[in-house]
FIMIDREN-344301 format. One record per residue (C-alpha): residue in three letters; x, y, z. Coordinates in Angstrom, 1 decimal. Example, Ala and Ser with C-alpha at 12.3 -4.5 7.8 and 13.67 -1.06 7.14 Angstrom:
FIMIDREN-344301
<'ALA',<12.3,-4.5,7.8>>
<'SER',<13.7,-1.1,7.1>>
//
This chain:
FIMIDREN-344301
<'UNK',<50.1,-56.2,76.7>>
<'UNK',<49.7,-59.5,76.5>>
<'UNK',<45.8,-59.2,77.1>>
<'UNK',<45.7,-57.1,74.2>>
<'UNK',<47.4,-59.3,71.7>>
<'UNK',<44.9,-62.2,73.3>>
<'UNK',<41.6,-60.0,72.8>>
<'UNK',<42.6,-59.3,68.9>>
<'UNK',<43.8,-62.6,68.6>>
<'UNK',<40.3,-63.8,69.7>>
<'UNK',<38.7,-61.0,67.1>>
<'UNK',<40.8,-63.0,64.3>>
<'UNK',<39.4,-65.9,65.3>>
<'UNK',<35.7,-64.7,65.4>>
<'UNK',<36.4,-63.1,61.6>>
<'UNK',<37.7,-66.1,60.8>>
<'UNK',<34.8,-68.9,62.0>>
<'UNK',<32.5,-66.0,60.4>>
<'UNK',<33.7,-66.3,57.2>>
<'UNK',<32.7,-69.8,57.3>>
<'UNK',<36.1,-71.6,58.6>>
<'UNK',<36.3,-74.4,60.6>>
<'UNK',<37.6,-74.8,64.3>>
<'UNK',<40.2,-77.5,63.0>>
<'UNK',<42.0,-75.1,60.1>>
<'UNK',<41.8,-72.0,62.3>>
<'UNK',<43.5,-74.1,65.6>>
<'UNK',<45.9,-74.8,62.9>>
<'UNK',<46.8,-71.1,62.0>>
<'UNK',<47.0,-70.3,65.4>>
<'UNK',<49.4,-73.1,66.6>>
<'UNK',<46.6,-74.2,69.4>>
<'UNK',<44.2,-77.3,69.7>>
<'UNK',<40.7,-77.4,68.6>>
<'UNK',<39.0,-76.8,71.6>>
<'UNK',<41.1,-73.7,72.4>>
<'UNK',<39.7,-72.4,69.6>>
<'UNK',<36.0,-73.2,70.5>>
<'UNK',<37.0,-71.8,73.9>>
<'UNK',<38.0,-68.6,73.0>>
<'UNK',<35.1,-68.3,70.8>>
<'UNK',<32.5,-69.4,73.7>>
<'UNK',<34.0,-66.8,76.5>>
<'UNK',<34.1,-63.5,73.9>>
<'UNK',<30.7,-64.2,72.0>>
<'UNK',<27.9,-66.6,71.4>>
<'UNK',<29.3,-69.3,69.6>>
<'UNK',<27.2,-71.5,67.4>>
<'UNK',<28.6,-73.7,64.8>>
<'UNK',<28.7,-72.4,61.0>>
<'UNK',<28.0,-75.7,59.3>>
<'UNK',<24.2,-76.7,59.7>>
<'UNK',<24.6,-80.8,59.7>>
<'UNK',<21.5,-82.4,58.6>>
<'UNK',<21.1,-85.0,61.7>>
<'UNK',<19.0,-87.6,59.4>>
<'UNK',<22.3,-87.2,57.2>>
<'UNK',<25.0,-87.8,59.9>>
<'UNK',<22.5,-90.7,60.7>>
<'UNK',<22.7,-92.5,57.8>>
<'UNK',<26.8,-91.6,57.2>>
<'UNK',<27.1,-93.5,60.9>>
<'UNK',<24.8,-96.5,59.9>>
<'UNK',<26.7,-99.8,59.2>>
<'UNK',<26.2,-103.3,57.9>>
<'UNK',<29.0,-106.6,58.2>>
<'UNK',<31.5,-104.1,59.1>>
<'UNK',<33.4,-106.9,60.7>>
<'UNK',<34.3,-108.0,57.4>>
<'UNK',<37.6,-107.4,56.3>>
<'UNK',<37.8,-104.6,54.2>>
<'UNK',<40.3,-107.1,52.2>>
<'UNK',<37.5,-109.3,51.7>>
<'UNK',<35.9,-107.3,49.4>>
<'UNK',<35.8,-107.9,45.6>>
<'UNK',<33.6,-106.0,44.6>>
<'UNK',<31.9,-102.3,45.2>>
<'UNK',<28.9,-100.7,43.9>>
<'UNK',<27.8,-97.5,43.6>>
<'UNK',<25.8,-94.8,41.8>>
<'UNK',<26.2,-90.9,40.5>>
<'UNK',<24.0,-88.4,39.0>>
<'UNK',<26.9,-87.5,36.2>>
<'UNK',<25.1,-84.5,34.6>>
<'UNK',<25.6,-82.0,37.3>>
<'UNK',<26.6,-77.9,37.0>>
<'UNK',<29.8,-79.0,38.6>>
<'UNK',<31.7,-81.3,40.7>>
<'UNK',<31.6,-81.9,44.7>>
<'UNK',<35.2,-80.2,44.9>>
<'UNK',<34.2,-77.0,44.0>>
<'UNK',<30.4,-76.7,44.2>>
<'UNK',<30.2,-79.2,47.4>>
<'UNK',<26.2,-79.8,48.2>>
<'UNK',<25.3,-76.8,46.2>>
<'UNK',<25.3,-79.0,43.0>>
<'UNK',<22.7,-78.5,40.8>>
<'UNK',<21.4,-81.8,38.6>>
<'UNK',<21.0,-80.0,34.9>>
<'UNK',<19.6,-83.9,33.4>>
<'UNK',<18.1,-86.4,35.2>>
<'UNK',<20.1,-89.3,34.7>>
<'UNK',<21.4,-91.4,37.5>>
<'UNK',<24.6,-93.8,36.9>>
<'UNK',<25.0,-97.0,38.5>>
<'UNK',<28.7,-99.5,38.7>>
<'UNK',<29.8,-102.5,40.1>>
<'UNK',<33.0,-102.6,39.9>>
<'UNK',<35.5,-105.9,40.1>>
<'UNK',<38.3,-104.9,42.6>>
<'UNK',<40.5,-107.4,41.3>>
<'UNK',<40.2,-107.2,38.0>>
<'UNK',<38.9,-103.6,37.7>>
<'UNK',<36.1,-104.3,35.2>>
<'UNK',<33.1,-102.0,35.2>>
<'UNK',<29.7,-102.9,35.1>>
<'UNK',<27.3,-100.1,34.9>>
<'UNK',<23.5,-99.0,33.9>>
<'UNK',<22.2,-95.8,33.3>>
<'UNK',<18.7,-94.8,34.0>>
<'UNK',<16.3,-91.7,33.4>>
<'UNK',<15.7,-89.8,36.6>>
<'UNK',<17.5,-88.4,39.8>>
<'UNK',<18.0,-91.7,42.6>>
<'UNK',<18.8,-94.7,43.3>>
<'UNK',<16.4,-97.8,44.9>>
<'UNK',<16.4,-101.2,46.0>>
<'UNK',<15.7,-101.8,42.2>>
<'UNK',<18.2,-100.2,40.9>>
<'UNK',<20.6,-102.4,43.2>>
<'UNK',<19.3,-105.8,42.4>>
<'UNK',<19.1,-105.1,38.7>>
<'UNK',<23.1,-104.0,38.6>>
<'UNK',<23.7,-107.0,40.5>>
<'UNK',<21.8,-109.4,38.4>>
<'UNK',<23.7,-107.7,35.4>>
<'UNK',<26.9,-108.7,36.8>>
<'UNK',<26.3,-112.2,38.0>>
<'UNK',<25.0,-112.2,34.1>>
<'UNK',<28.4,-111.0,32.8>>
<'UNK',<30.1,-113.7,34.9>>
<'UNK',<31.4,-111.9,37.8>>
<'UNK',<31.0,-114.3,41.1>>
<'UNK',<30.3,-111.8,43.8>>
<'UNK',<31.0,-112.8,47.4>>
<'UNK',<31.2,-109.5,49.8>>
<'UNK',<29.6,-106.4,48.4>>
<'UNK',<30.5,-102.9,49.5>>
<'UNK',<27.9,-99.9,49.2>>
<'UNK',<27.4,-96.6,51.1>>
<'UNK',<24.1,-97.3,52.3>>
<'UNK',<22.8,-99.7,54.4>>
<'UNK',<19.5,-101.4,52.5>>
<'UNK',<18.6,-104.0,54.4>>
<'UNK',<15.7,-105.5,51.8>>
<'UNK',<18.6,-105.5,49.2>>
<'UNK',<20.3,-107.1,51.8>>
<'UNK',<18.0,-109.8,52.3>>
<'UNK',<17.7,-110.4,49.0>>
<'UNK',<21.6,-110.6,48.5>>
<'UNK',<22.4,-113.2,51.4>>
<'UNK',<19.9,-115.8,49.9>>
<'UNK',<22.1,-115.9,46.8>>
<'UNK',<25.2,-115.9,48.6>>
<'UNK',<26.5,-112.4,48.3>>
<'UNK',<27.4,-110.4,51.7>>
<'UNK',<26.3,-106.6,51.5>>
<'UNK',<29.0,-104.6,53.5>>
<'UNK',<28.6,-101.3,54.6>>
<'UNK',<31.7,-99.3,56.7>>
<'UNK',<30.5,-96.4,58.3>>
<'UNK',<32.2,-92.9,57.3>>
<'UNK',<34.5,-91.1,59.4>>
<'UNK',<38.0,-90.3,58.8>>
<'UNK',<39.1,-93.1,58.6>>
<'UNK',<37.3,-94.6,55.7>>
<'UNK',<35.6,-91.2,54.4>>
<'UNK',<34.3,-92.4,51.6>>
<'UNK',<33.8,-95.4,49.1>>
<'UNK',<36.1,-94.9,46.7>>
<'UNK',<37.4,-98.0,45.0>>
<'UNK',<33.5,-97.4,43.4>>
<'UNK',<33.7,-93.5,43.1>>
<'UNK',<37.2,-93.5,41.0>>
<'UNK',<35.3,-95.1,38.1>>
<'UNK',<33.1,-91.6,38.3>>
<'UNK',<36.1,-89.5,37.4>>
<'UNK',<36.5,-89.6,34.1>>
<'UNK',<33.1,-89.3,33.1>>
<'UNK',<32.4,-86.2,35.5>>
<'UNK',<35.8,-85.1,33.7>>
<'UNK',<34.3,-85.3,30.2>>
<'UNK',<30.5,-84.2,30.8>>
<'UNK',<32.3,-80.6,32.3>>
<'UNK',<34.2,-80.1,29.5>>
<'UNK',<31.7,-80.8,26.9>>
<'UNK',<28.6,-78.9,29.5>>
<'UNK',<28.4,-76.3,27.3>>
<'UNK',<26.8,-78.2,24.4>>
<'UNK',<25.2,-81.1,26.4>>
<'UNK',<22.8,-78.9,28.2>>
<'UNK',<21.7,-78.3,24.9>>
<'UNK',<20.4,-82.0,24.1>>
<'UNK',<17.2,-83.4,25.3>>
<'UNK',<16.8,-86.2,27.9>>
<'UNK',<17.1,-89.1,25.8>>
<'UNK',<19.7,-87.7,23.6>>
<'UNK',<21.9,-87.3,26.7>>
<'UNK',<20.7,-90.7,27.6>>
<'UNK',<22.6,-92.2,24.1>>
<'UNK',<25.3,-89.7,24.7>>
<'UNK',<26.4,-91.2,28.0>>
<'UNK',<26.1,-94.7,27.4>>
<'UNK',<28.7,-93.9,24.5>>
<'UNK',<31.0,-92.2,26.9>>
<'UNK',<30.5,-95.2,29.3>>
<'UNK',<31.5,-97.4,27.0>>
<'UNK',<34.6,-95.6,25.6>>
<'UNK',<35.7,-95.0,29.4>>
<'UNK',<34.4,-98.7,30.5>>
<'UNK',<35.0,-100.9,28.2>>
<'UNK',<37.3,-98.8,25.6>>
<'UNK',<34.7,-99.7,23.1>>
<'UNK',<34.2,-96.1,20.8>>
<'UNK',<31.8,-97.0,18.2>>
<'UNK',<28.6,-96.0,20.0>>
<'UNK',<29.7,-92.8,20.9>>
<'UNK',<30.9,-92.1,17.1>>
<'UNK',<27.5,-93.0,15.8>>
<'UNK',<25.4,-90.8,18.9>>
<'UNK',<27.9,-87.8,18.2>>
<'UNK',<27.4,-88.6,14.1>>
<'UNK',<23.5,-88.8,14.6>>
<'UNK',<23.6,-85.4,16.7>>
<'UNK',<25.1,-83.9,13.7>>
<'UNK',<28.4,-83.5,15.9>>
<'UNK',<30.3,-81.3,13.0>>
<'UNK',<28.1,-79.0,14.5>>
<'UNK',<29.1,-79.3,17.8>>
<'UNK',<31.2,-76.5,19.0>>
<'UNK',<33.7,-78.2,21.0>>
<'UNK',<36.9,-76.4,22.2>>
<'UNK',<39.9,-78.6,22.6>>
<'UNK',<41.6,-77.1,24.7>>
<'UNK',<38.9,-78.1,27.7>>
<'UNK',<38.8,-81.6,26.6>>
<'UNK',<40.4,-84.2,29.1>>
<'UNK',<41.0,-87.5,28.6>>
//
């Protein structure tokens, strides 16, 4: 009897990791470890893992720079987002499809909280892109000393150390998954663009340009003119806009 119960046990399992679950959350149904899991799966079929990691990827997410520094240290992080996307990673993950190309960059003051951002036309970010965000914040009086970022640049690296700024990067694992202290200031605009997706597809490319440097500055620096006169230029009366999805 017991076999039994173990062989359709196992047959849950196998539906289960087909339908595209992970070892971890099954083990976790089940009320055994990981590797039982992967265990079970190895001695009844072929197992091969469902997700396809993309080793160049996992490369780069294990890279690291200064990450003997402090994590305290820190005072300020920088990082970038495409903002005009058919979704958000939540609920679309890597299947995210960039409807504008438009690339957002921040540095923000941990401290203080202060924003500094840039938007360009197209779909990365460079070594460029970096410095110029950079220089636009030592402009704005922010006195940079350790820098975090998610990837590890070492020209922009370089460049930083021989004006005095330290380029940290942590590699990702569980327990520091991701840079968020940068990513937070994302939220709100990724809020705003899906509620209003409907008409911004709509726009052309330097159109949604002016729109989101008014958003920017209404979410940055609580500064709402620009985005009254883009929406006014746009003939926003026109704009069919439903409340209800609105979210400030």
């Amino acid at each position: 009897m017991e076999r039994i119960e173990r062989v359709d046990r196992v047959a849950e399992v196998k539906k289960l990791h087909d339908l595209g679950f992970g070892l971890t959350i099954i083990s976790k149904c089940y009320g055994v470890t990981h590797q039982t899991v992967k265990n079970w799966l190895k001695k009844s079929y072929k197992y091969e893992a469902k997700r396809k990691f993309i080793k160049e990827k996992e490369k780069r997410h294990k890279q690291s720079l200064n990450d003997h520094i402090d994590p305290k240290l820190i005072d300020h992080v920088l990082d970038f987002t495409r903002p005009i996307t058919n979704g958000s990673i939540a609920k679309k993950h890597h299947s995210r499809k960039v409807l504008k190309p438009l690339v957002l960059g921040i540095i923000r003051n941990v401290k203080t909280g202060k924003v500094i951002y840039h938007l360009w036309r197209g779909k990365e970010e460079n070594s460029f892109k970096v410095l110029f965000l950079v220089q636009k914040a030592i402009d704005e009086g922010e006195q940079i000393r350790y820098l975090r970022s998610d990837r590890v640049l070492l020209k922009v690296a370089k460049a930083l150390e021989k004006i005095g700024i330290t380029l940290v990067v942590y590699p990702k694992d569980r327990k520091r998954p991701y840079n968020s202290r940068a990513e937070q200031t994302f939220t709100n605009i990724k809020k705003w663009v899906y509620a209003n997706l409907h008409w911004i597809i709509a726009l052309d490319d330097e159109e949604v340009l002016r729109l989101m440097k008014g958003v920017c500055e209404v979410y940055y620096n609580h500064n709402p003119q620009l985005i009254l006169k883009v929406i006014d230029e746009l003939h926003g009366d026109q704009l069919i806009i439903n409340e209800k999805e609105v979210i400030t």
